[in-house]
N, C-alpha and C positions, 0 to 999 in steps of 0.2 A: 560227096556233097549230099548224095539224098538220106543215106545213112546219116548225116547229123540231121538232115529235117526230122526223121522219123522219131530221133532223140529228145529233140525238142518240142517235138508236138507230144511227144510220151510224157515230159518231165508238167506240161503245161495242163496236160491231164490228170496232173497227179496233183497240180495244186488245188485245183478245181473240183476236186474228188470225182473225174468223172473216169471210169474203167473204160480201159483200148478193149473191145469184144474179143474173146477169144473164138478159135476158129470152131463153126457148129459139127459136132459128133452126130454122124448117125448112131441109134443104139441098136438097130436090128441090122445094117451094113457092113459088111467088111471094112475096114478102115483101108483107105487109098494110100497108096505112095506118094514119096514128093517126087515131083519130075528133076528136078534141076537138083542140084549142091547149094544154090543161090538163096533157093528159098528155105532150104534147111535152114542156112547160118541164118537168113531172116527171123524164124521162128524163136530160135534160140534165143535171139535178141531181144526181140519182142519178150518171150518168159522174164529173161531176167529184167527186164528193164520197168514190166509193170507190176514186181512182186509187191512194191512199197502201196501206191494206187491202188491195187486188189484189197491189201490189208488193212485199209483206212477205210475202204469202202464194205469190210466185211464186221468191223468194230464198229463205224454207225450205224449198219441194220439190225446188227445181234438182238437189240433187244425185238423189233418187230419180229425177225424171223422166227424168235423163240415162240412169244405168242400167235405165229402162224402156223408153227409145226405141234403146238396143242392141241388145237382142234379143227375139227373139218366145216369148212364154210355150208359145207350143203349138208348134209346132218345133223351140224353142231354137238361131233362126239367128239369123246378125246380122241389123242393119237398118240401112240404109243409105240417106239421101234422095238423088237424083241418078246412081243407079246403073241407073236403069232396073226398081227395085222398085215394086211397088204396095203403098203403107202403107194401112190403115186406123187412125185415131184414133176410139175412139170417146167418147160420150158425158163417160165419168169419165175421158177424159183418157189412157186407157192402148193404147197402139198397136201393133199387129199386121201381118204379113204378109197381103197384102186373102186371097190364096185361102186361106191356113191357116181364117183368122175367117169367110170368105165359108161353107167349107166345116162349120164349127162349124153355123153358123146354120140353114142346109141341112138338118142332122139334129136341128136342135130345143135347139141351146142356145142362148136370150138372155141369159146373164145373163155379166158380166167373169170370166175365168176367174182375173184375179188378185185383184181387190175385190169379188169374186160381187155386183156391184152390175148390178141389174136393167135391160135398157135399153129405149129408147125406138126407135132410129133404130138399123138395123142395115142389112147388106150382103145384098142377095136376087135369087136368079134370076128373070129374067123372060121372057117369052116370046120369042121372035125376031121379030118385029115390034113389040118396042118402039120409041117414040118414039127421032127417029134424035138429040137433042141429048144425050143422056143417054150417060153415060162407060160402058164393059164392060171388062171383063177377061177374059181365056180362061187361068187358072193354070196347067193342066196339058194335055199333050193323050193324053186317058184313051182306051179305044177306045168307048166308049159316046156317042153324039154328044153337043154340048155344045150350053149357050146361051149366050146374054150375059148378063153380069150389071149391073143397076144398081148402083151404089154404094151407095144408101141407101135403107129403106125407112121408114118412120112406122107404128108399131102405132098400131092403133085407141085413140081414148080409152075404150073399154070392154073394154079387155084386164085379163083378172082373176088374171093371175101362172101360168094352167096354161099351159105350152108350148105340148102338144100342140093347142088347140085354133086354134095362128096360123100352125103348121109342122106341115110332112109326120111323121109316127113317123117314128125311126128305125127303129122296130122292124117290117120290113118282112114280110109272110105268108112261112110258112118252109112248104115239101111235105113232106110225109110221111114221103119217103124220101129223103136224101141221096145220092141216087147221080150227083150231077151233077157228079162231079168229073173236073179236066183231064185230057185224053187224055196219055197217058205217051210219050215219046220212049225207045226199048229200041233208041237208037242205043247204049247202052253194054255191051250185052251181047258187042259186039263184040270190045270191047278183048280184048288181047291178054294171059292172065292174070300171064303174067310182069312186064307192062309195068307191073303194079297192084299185086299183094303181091309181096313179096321172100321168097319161102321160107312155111315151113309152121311151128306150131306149138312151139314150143322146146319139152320137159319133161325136167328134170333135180330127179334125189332126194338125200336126203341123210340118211344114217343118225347118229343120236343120238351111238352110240360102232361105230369100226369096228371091233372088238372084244368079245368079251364070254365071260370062261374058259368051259370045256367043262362043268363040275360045276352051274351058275348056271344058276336058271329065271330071267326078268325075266318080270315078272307087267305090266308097264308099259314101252314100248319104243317112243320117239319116231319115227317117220320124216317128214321135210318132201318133199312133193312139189312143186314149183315150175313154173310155167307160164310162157310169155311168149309173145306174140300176136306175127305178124310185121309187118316193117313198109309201110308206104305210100305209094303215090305224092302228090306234096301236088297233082298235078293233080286239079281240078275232076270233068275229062271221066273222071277211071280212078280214080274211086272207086265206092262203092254209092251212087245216090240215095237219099234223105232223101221222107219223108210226113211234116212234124211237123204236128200239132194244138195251139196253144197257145190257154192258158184263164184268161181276167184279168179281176179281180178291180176292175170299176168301183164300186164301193159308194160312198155318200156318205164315208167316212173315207180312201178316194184322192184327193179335192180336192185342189189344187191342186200343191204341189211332188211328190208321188206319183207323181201320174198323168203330167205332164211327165215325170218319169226316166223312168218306164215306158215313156211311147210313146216316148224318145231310146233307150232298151234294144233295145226291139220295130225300131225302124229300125235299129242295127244287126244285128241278125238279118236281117231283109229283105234289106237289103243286102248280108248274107254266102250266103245261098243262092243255088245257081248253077240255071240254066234247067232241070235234071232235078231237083231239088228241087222240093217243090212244098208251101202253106205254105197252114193254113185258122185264120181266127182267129175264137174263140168267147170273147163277154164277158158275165160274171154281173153281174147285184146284188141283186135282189128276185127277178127271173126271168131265164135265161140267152139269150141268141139268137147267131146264125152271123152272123157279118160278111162273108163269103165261102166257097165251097167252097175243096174241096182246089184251088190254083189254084199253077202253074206259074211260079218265080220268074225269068220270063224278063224286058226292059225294061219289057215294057204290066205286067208281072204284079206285080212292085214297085212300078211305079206308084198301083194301083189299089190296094195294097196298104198302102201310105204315107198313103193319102188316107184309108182306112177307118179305119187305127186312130189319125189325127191328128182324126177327130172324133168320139171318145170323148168323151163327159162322165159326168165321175162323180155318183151320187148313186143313193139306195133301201137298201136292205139287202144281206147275205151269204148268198147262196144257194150252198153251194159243189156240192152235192150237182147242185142242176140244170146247173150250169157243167160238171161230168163227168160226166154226162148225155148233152150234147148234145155234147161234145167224144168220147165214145164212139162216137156216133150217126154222126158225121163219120167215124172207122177203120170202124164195122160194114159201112156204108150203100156205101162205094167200090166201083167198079165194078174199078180196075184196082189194082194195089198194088204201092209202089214195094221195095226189099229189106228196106228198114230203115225201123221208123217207132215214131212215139213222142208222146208228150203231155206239156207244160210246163203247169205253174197257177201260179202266181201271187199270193196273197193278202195283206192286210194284217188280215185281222181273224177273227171268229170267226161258222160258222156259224149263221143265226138262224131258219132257218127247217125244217131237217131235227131230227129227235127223234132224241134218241142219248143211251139209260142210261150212264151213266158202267162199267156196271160191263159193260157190251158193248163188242166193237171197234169200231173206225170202218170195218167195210166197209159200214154202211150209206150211208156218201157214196160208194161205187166203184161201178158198174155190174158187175156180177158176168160180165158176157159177155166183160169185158178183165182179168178174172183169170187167174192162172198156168193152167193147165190150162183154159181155156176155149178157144172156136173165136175170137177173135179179142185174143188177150194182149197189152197193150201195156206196156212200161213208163210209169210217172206219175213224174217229176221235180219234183219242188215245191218252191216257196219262198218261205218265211216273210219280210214287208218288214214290217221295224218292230220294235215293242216289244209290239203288241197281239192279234200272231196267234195263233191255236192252235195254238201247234208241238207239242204232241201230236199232234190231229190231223192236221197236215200230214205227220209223221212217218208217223203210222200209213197212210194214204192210201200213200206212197213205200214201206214194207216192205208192205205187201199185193201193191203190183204189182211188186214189185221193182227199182222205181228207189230215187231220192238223194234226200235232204231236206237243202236250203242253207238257211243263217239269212244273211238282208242287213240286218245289222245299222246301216250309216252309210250317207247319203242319195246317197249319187254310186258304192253299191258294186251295183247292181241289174244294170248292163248288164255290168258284171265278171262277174258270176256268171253270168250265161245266156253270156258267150263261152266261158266255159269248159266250160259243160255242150253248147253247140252246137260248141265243137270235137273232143269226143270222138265225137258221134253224126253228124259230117263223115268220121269216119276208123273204122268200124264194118268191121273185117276180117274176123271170125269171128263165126257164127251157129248158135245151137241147140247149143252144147258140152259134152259129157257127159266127167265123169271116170270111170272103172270103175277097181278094184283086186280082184285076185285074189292069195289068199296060197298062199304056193309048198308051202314042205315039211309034213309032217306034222305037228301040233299046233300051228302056227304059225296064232294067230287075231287077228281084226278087233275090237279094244275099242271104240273111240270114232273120231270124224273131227271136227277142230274146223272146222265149215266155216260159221261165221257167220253170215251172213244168207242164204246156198243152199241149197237143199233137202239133203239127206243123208241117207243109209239103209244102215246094216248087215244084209245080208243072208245067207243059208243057214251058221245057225247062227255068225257071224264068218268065214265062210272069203272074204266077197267084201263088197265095198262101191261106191257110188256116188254122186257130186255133182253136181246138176242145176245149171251154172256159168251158162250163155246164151249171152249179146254180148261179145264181147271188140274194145274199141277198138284201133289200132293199137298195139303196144308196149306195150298194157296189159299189169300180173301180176299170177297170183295166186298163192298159199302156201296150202297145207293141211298143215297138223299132224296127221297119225295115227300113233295106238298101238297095239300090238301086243302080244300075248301070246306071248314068246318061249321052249321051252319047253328046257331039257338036250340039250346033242345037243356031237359032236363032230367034227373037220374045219372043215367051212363048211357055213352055213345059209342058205340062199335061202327070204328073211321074202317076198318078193312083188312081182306081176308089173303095171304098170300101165298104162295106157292112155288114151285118150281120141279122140274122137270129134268131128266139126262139120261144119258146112258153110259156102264159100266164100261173101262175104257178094254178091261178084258173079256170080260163075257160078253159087251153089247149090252144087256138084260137092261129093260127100259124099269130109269128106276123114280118115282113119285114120293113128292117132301109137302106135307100141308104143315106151313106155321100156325101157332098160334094168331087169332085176331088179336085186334090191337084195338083196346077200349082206353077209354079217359073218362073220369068222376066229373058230373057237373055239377058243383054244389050251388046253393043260391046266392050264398055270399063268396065277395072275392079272397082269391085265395093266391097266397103269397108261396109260387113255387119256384125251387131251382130248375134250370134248364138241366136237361140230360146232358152228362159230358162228354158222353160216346159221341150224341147228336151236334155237340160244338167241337168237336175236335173234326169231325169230318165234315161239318162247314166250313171250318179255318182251311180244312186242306183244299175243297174245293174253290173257296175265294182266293187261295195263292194260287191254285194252277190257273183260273181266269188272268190274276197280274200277271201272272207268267206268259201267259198269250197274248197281253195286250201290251208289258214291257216287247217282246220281241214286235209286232208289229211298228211299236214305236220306234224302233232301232233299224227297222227295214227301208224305213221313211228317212234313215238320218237324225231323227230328233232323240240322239243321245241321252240329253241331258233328262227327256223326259221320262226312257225307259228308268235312267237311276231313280228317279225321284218313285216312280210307280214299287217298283222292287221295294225301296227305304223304306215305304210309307207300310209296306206291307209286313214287312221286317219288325221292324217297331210292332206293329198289333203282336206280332206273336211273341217278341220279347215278352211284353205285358203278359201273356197268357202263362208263357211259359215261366213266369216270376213267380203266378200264381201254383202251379197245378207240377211244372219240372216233365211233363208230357215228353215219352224219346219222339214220339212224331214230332213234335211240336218245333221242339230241338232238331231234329233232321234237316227241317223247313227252313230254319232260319239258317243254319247254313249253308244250305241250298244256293237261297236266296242271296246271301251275301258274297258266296263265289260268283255266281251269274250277276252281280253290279261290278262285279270288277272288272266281267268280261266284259261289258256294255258299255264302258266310260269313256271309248274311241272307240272309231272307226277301223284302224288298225287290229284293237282287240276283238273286235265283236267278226271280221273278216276272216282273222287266224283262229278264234278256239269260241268265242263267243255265239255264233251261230249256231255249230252245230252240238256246244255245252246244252244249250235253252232249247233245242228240238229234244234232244237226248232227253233231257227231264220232262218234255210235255206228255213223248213219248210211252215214259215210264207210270206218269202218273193217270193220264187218260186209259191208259189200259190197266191200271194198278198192278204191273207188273216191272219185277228189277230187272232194269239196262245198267248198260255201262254209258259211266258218265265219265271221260274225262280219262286220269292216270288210275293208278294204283297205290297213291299215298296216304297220307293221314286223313286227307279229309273224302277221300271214295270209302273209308272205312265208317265214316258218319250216314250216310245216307246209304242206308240197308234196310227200309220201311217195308220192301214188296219183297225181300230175298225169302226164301225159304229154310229151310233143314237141307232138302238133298240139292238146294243151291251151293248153299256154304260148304255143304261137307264137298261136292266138287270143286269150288272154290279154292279149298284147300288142298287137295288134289295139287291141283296144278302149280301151285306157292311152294309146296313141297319140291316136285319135280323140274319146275322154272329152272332154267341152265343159268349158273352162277352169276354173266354178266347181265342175263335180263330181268333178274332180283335187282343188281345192282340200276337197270335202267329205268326201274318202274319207278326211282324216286328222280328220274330226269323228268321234266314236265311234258314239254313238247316235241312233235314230230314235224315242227316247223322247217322249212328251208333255212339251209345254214346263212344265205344272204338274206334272211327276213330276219330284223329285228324283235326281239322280246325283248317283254318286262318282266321276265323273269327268267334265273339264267336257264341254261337247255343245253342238252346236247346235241348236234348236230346229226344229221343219218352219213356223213361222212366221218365224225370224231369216234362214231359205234364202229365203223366198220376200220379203222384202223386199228382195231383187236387182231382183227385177221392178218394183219400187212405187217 
């Protein structure tokens, strides 16, 4: 009798395509005997009985398991049997490069990074006098001496699901003071400065009307003053070295497809810093820790570097606060400092554990010591992944220290956005830039500077003014809009005298730019002039980034309808303009513009991608530098206003290198939850990661 249960519970399994488990194989064990005769003939039975169920069940995964055994979840390389690779297969079937998984384990994850299925038998170092039958691998050759590894290990039967208590912490005792960072090679200070920048500082002005009769006060009197950075060698060795700090965001909601971009992002970064750069990475979730100091991205330093952040595992909560913390602690803490240095974060979600009244800023997440004015200022680059972060706060976090806030909105646009934020801070020409303006004739005063997201100050009574600018990337520009009180006067009037300031971002060498003044003819009779077009293209841009801030306010309130209308209204002006004159600014703006009404037309829209599309561009245009806005598709390929030379050519860099399905994902739009509805279709971070399955 039980032998037909066992028949029919088999045959019932079979309709159901579900497999009777066969029995678990040690792989380092001796294989047991069967005690009885009884249980043989059972076995036996069992074989034949569920060869049909096996085979139903191995014809509907074939096609997953083909595209699992392609490539490897945590490195996103191929896999290839017979090439001289070491695979691991484990348990549920899903297979890895041995030292990527080897290295996993090391740091305390057991569980499938693709089926978080909990395991049994894993890959573990063991001592150097292990038993000499047992297989090793040596993956990398790091400089910290190695061992062999076993292939497989067996947890104990009384393993209770905590990690930590069957593996090493990752989380290794962190000193006090971080001042153990790599010794700096100041072979470059040698270079030869001509070899490095080409010239010094462009500034050229541009008055409203060149014109203005002799009886006429203007009460209001535009001048543009225009900057441009000079340009650079694309050699490695005859640039400024780089100190970046990057600060990422392991929480439980980076599982699985996430966290793979991220560490493929994070390697090409690695891989783009040259042996004077030198790269410290710091990862949050509940609590933050150092994965390495500031450490020198020479062959050993990318290596070690590659290895730290391919065994991330995510999970815990969003600490962002402690994450720039400790990523501060890494800039205070240095003993030596390279020219140019900087801090990237990273997040997909929202702080959970710092207190922050809505109706205070967000400098309670900034360390106050790498504030503008502080003894060690850094700029924060940051960037919102997904649909669920705080782009508020990440915003605010990037306008406190003065960097950019990117929104990566499609699941293959992550490493896109750090090449472009890592090709400007590769090509850092000018350092510490002051604008000064002094007005020349008598009664000629200083009204306003429209100078965005940079500090600005009118001073002694309007006769002078000044723009705290900073960093300027090679070729980068900038525009400032100032007006003037222009008062009666006749002949010619010299409105004012300008200047600016900085220093070499390689030598230091404090280097001084007198513009020409800027005079206007007052003739007696009126005089019919055109406005300057420089001067009205860079008023159009200014009076859309204001709709731009006064749509999103309108949107924060709920009153939808009025953000579209503000946006429309503004849209239209520069159709017209653009009908005129065919300006690519002009053209960028308006479709700028027209994406952000789309995102604003619900409440649903502006929650999922609209919020943090309209920080991303306030972002970009108050600093007049390029963020990432959004995906990677035909319309992020329109608004390139602020990009540079050694933006784009990094840009492409990584378009090139992009692993084949996250080309294919950049033309998915969102990183929404797969239960959150769009209006537009999307792929889910669940439909991405059944590549792997």
């Amino acid at each position: 009798m039980a032998a037909a249960w066992a028949r029919a519970k088999r045959a019932l399994a079979t309709s159901l395509c579900i497999s009777v488990p066969a029995p678990r194989r040690a792989i380092e064990d001796a294989p047991s005997e069967m005690g009885t005769a009884e249980t043989s003939t059972s076995l036996a039975e069992s074989k034949s009985d569920s060869t049909t169920s096996l085979s139903i069940l191995q014809r509907t995964s074939s096609s997953r398991s083909r595209a699992s055994q392609k490539l490897c979840a945590i490195c996103l390389g191929g896999m290839r049997t017979g090439l001289g690779q070491a695979l691991f297969t484990a348990e549920c079937s899903h297979r890895f490069h041995f030292h990527c998984i080897s290295s996993n384990v090391k740091h305390g994850n057991l569980i499938c990074p693709i089926c978080r299925a909990e395991w049994k038998e894993l890959p573990e170092a063991q001592p150097a006098d292990a038993n000499v039958g047992r297989a090793r691998v040596n993956p990398i050759d790091w400089a910290q001496p190695e061992r062999p590894m076993a292939v497989v290990r067996r947890l104990p039967h009384t393993y209770s699901g905590n990690l930590q208590e069957h593996l090493p912490a990752f989380h290794t005792p962190e000193a006090g003071i971080f001042d153990d960072d790599e010794h700096i090679d100041l072979q470059f200070d040698t270079v030869d400065e001509h070899s490095t920048v080409a010239g010094s500082v462009e500034m050229k002005t541009y008055a409203e009307f060149s014109a203005v009769q002799e009886s006429i006060a203007r009460e209001v009197f535009a001048i543009l003053i225009h900057l441009k950075a000079p340009k650079s060698s694309h050699s490695a060795s005859s640039r400024a070295p780089l100190d970046l700090v990057t600060v990422l965001d392991v929480s439980g909601s980076m599982s699985g497809a996430k966290l793979s971009l991220m560490k493929h992002a994070m390697s090409f970064v690695i891989q783009t810093l040259g042996p004077n750069d030198r790269l410290s990475v710091v990862a949050f979730s509940s609590t933050a820790w150092r994965l390495f100091p500031l450490r020198r991205m020479t062959l050993t330093g990318r290596q070690q570097a590659l290895e730290a952040v391919s065994s991330l595992v995510a999970s815990g909560g969003t600490n962002i606060a402690d994450g720039l913390k400790k990523g501060a602690k890494v800039i205070e803490d240095r003993r030596l400092k390279n020219p140019v240095c900087s801090i990237i974060l990273l997040s997909d979600g929202q702080d959970t554990y710092t207190y922050r009244d809505m109706q205070l800023s967000y400098s309670l997440l900034v360390p106050p010591t790498i504030l503008p004015g502080a003894g060690h200022h850094v700029q924060i680059h940051t960037f919102g992944f997904g649909s669920d972060h705080d782009s508020a706060a990440m915003h605010g976090i990037a306008q406190l220290s003065g960097g950019t806030f990117s929104f990566i909105d499609a699941e293959g646009s992550v490493q896109d956005g750090f090449a472009q934020c890592i090709g400007g801070l590769l090509s850092v020409v000018v350092k510490g830039m002051r604008l000064d303006i002094e007005c020349a004739d008598d009664g000629v005063l200083l009204t306003s500077i429209k100078s965005g997201g940079y500090t600005s100050q009118v001073a002694d009574n309007g006769r002078s003014g000044s723009v705290d600018i900073g960093d300027l990337y090679a070729d980068e520009e900038r525009g400032f809009l100032v007006t003037m009180h222009v008062p009666a006067a006749h002949g010619q009037s010299v409105l004012m005298r300008p200047s600016c300031s900085y220093h070499g971002a390689i030598t230091m060498e404090n280097i001084q730019v007198q513009g020409e003044e800027v005079s206007i003819q007052r003739p007696t009779h009126f005089v019919d002039c055109q406005m300057s077009p420089e001067v009205e293209r860079e008023y159009h841009r200014v009076q859309a980034t204001e709709d731009m801030s006064a749509a999103r306010a309108a949107a924060e309130r709920g009153a939808f309808p009025e953000a579209v209308c503000i946006l429309e209204g503004r849209r239209r002006i520069l159709e017209s303009l653009a009908a005129r004159s065919s300006d690519n600014q002009c053209l960028a703006l308006i479709a700028e513009l027209r994406e952000m009404q789309e995102r604003v037309e619900s409440h649903q829209r502006y929650e999922e991608s609209g919020r943090a599309f309209m920080l991303a561009g306030l972002s970009s245009h108050s600093c007049q530098r390029a963020t990432t806005r959004g995906d990677s598709t035909e319309f992020s390929t329109q608004i390139h206003t602020y990009q540079t030379p050694s933006m784009v050519d990094m840009l492409q860099r990584s378009q090139v290198l992009v692993p084949r399905r996250a080309e294919t994902l950049n033309r998915s739009p969102t990183l929404a939850p797969s239960n959150r509805p769009s209006h537009r279709p999307s792929r889910s971070m669940k439909s991405f990661f059944e590549r792997f399955t």
